[in-house]
C-alpha positions in Angstrom: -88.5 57.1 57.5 -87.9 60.4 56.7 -84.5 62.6 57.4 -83.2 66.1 57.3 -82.8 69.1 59.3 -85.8 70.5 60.9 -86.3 74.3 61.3 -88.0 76.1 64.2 -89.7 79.3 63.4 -87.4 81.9 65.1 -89.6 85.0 64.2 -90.4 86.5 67.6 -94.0 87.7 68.1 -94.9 91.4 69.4 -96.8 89.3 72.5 -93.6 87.0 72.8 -91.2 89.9 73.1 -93.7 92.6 75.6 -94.1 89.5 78.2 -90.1 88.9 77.7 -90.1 93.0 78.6 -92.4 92.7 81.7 -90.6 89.9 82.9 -86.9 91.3 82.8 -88.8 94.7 84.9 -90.3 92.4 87.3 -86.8 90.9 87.8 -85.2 94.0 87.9 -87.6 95.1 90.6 -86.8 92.2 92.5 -83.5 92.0 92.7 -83.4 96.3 93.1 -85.9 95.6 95.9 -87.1 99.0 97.3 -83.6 101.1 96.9 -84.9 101.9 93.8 -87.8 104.0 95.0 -86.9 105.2 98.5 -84.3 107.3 99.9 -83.5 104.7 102.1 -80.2 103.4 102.4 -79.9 100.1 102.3 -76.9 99.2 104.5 -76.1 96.2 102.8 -75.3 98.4 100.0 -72.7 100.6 101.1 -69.1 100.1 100.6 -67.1 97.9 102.6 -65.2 101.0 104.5 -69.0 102.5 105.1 -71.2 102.0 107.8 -74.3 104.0 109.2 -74.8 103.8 113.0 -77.7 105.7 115.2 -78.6 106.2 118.7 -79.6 102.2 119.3 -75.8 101.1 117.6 -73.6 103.0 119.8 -73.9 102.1 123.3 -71.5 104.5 124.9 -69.4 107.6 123.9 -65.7 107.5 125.6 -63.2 110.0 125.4 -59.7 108.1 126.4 -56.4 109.5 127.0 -53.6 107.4 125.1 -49.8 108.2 125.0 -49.7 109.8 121.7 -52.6 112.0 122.7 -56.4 112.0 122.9 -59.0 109.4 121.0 -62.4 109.4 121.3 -64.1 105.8 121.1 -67.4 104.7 119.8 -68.6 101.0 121.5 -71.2 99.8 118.3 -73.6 96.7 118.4 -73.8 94.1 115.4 -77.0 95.3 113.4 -80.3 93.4 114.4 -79.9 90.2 113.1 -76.6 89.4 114.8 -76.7 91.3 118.0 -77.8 88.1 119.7 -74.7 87.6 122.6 -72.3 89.2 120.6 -69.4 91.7 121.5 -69.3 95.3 121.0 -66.9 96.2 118.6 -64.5 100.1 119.3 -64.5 102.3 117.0 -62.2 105.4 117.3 -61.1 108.5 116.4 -57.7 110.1 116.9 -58.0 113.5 115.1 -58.2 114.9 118.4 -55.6 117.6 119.5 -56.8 118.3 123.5 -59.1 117.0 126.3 -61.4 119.7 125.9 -62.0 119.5 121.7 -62.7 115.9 122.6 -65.7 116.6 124.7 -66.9 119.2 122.8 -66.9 116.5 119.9 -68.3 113.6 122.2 -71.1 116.3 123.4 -71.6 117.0 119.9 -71.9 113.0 118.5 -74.3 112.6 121.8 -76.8 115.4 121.1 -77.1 114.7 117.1 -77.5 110.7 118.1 -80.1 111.7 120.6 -82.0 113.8 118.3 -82.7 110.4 115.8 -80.3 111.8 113.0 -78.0 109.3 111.4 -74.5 109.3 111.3 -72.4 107.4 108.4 -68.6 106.6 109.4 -65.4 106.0 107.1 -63.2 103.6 108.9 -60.4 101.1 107.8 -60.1 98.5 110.7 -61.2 100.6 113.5 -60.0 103.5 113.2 -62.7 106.0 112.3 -61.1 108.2 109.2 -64.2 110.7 108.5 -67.1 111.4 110.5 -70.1 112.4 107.8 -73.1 114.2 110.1 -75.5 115.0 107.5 -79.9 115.0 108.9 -80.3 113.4 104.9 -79.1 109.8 105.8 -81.7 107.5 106.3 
């Protein structure tokens, strides 16, 4: 019967340590997905306050009078997967001093939706704190 310590070889091989290398890029790649190549935006990505909304997200464009002034409303869908019988959700925006900057705005948010541009939005609950029209969002 024999006893002692035994001793693995711990001396890593060039061939060990370049498949260990390929390995931790393929992983990377996979967990990266395609944001790392594209100039997509992936919108599960963003920040929590972020979203990016296009023509097939907002459903209607409503300029409403309210007590303290003039807000303009933005009735969004859920994105694809969860749009199945599910409510539209308001968001507004109350940096509006008169009726008639309103429509110009609404008329504005309409034509650059229509065109296929996206829009990104800074919101905290619902109301809508920056609008960021800019034709590099994707």
């Amino acid at each position: 019967m024999k006893t002692g310590i035994l001793f693995y070889n711990t001396w890593i091989s060039p061939g060990d340590l370049r498949r260990n290398t390929i390995l931790f890029y393929a992983a990377a790649l996979f967990l990266y997905g395609t944001s790392v190549f594209s100039d997509v935006t992936n919108p599960w990505e963003l920040h929590w306050d972020e979203r990016i909304l296009n023509r097939k997200d907002v459903i209607h464009i409503v300029l409403e009078t309210r007590p303290g002034g003039f807000r303009l409303t933005l009735l969004v869908n859920e994105r694809f997967p969860y749009n199945y019988k599910s409510k539209s959700s308001p968001f507004y925006y109350s940096n509006i001093k008169d009726a008639k900057e309103g429509l110009e705005l609404a008329e504005k948010l309409d034509r650059y939706l229509k065109s296929g541009f996206n829009m990104k939005i800074r919101f905290y609950g619902s109301e809508i704190h920056e609008l960021i029209l800019d034709e590099s969002i994707q």
